[in-house]
C-alpha positions in Angstrom: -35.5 -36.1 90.3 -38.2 -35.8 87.9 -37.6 -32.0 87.3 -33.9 -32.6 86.4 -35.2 -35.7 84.2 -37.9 -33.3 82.0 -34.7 -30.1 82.0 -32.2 -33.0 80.5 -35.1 -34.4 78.2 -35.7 -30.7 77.0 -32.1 -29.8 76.2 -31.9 -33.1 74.3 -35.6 -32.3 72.2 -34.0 -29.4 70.5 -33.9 -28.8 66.8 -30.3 -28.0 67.0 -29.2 -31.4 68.7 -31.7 -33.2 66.0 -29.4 -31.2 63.6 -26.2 -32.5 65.2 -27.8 -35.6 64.7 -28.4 -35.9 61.0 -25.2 -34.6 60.5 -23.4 -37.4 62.7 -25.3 -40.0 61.0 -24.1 -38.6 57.5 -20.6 -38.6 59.1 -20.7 -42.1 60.1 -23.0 -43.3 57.3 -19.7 -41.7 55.0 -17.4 -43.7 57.3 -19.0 -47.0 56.5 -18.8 -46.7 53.0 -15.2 -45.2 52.3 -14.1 -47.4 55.0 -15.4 -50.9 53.1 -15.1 -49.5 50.2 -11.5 -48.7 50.4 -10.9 -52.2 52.3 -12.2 -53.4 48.7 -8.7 -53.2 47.1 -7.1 -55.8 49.8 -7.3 -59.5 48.8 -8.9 -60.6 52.2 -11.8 -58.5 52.4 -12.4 -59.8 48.1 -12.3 -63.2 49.3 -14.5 -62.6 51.7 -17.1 -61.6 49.9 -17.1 -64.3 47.0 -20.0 -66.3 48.7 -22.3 -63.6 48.7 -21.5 -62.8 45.0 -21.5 -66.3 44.1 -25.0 -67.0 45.3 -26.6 -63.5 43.9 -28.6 -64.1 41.2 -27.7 -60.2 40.2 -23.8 -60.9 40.9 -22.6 -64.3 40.3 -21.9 -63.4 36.4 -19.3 -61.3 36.9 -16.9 -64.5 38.4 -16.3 -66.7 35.6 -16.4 -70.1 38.0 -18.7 -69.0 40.7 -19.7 -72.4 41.7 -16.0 -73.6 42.3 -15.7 -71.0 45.0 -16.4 -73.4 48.0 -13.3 -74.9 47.0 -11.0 -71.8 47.0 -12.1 -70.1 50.4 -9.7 -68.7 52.6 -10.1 -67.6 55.8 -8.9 -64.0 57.2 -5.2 -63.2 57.5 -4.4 -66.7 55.4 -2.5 -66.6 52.5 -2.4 -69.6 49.9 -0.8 -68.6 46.7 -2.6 -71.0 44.9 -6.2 -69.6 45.8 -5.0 -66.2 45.1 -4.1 -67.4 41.7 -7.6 -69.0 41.6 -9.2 -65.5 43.0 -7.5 -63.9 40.7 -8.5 -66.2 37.6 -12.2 -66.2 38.7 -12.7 -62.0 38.0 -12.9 -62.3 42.2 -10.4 -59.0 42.8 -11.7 -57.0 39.5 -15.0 -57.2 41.0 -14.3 -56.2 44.1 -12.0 -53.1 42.9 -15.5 -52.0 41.2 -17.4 -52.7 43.8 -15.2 -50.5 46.0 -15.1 -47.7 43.5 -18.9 -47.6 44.1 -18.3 -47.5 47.6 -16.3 -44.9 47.4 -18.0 -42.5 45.7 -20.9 -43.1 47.3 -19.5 -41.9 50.5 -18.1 -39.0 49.3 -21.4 -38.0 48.1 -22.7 -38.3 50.9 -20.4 -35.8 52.5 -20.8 -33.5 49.7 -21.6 -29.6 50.8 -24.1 -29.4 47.5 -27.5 -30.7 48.7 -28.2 -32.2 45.4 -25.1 -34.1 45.8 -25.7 -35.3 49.2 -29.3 -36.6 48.0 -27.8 -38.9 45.6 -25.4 -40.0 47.9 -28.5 -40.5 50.5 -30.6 -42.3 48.4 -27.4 -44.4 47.3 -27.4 -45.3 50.6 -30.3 -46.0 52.0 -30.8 -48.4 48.5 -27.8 -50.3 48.7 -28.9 -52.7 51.9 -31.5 -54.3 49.3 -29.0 -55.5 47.7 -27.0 -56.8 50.9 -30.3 -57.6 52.6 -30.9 -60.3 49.7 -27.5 -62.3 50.7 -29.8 -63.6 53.4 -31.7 -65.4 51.3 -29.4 -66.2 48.7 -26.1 -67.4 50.6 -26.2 -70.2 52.4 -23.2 -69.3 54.3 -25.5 -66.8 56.3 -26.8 -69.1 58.2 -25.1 -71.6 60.9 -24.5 -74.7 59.1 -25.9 -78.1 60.1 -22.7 -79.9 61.6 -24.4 -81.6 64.6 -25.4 -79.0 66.5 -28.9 -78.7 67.5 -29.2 -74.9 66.5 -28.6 -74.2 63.1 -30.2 -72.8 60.0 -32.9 -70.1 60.2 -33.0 -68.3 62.4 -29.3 -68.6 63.6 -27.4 -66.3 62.0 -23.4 -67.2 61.1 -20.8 -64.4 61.9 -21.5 -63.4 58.4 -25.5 -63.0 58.5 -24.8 -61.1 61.4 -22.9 -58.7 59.5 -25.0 -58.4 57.0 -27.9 -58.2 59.4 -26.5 -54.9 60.5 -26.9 -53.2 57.1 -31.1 -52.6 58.6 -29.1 -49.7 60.6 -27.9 -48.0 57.1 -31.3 -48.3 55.7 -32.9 -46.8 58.3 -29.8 -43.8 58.4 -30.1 -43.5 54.5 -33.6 -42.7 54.4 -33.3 -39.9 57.1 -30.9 -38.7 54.7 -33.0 -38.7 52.4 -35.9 -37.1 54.2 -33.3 -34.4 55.3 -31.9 -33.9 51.6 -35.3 -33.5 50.0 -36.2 -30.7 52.9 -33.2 -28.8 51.7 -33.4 -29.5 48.0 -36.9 -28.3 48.2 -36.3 -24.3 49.0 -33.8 -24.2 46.2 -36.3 -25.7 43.9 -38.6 -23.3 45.0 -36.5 -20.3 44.6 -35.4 -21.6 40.9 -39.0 -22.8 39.5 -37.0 -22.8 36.6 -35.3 -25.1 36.9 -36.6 -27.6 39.2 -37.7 -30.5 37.1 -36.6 -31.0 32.9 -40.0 -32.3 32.0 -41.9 -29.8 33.7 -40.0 -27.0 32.2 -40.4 -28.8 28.6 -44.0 -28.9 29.5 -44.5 -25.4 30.3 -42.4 -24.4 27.2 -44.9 -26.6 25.1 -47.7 -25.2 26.7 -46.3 -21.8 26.2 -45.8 -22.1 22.5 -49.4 -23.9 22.0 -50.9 -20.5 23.8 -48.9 -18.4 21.8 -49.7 -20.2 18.7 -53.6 -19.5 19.7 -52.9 -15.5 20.2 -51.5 -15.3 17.2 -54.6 -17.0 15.4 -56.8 -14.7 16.9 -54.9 -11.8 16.2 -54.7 -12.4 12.4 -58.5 -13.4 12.3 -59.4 -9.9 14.4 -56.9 -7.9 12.5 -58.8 -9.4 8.9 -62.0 -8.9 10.4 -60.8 -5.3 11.1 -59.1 -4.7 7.8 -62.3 -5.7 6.4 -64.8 -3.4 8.2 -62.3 -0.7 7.1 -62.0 -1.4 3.1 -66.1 -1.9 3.9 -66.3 2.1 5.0 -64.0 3.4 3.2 -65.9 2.5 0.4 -69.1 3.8 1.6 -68.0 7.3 2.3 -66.3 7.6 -1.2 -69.2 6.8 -2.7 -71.3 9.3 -1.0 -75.3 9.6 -0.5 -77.7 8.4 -2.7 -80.1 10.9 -4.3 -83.8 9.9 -4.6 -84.3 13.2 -6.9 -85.1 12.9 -10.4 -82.4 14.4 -12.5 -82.8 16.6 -15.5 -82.8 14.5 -18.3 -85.5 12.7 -17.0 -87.5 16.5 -16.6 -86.8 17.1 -19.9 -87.6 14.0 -21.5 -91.1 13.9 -19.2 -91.7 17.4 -20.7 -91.0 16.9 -24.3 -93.2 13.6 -24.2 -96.5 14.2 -25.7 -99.7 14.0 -24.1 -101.7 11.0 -24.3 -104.4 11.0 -26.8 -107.9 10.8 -25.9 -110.4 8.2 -28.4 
């Protein structure tokens, strides 16, 4: 029994099924987000969201009545013309048709064959759940509400919280994404120096130039300093040896000098 456990445990341990692995989560990670986000473009799933957009100190600015909304809530698969109107008026649908546009694009970057591609749609991803994390603390409707039961408020969950609670999983996912993406970023980086970062190249090119710049000083100063030892003996050789030997006038002149006289 134990030798079957350890083959089965071996045949699981393999890189290949860790491979099969990442690539399922990115599949399902994908799913998630083009799923929701295309869900975006239906009325329910807008109105269903208004309390955590409300509540968000980040969010509620893009409703224009986002303390109303208590009044105007709808439950799923309920349609009252009048609170549509009211969605409607409050910017609740626009939102939520950019919201899902994020969504979207996000998951297809995450299935994207380019690797740089699918590490921006990774680290959208795993940073998104921050944002849905916070609905925890800001929305009140994540919690169960204090009608007369004994259990209620932190740390029972509403169907809501719950949901939201479940983003931890896509955190978790979207940074093995991102682990995965920057292992196969990497090698390209590394076969292209070049162009791996912007601000390192424009450092190198800086650097470059500055060293450049310094050659070029010293190769004007040693060029002068040669030009100038050559003018120096040229000079010298044109003007040839010096003679120490009196010349003839001065023979002469020593010769036709008369003697000192004697007193």
């Amino acid at each position: 029994m134990t030798a079957n456990v350890l083959r089965i445990l071996g045949m699981i341990a393999t890189p290949v099924s860790q491979r099969i692995g990442v690539a399922a989560l990115r599949i399902f990670i994908a799913i998630v987000f083009l799923w929701i986000g295309a869900l975006k473009f239906v009325p329910y799933e807008a109105d269903s969201i208004t309390p955590f957009v409300a509540n968000s100190p980040v969010m509620y600015f893009f409703y224009k009545h986002p303390e109303d909304y208590k009044a105007h809530l709808t439950r799923e698969g309920e349609l009252k013309p009048a609170e549509r109107a009211w969605e409607t008026a409050n910017n609740t649908y626009a939102f939520s048709y950019g919201l899902g546009t994020v969504e979207l694009i996000i998951g297809f970057l995450v299935l994207a064959v380019s690797v740089r591609l699918g590490l921006a749609g990774a680290v959208l991803a795993f940073l998104t759940p921050f944002v849905t994390l916070s609905f925890l603390v800001t929305t009140p409707e994540a919690w169960v509400p204090a009608l007369g039961d004994a259990q209620h408020g932190f740390p029972y969950l509403s169907g809501a919280g719950r949901l939201v609670l479940k983003d931890t999983v896509i955190l978790a996912g979207g940074w093995l994404l991102v682990v995965d993406g920057a292992r196969a970023v990497l090698p390209q980086m590394a076969r292209h120096p070049e162009h791996a970062i912007a601000d390192q190249r424009m450092g190198e090119h800086v650097r470059r130039a500055l060293c450049d710049a310094e050659i070029g000083d010293r190769t004007d100063r040693r060029r002068g300093e040669l030009d100038a030892e050559r003018v120096g003996r040229s000079a010298a050789a044109s003007s040839g040896p010096v003679s120490m030997r009196p010349s003839n006038t001065d023979s002469m002149a020593s010769q036709e000098r008369p003697p000192p006289k004697i007193t």
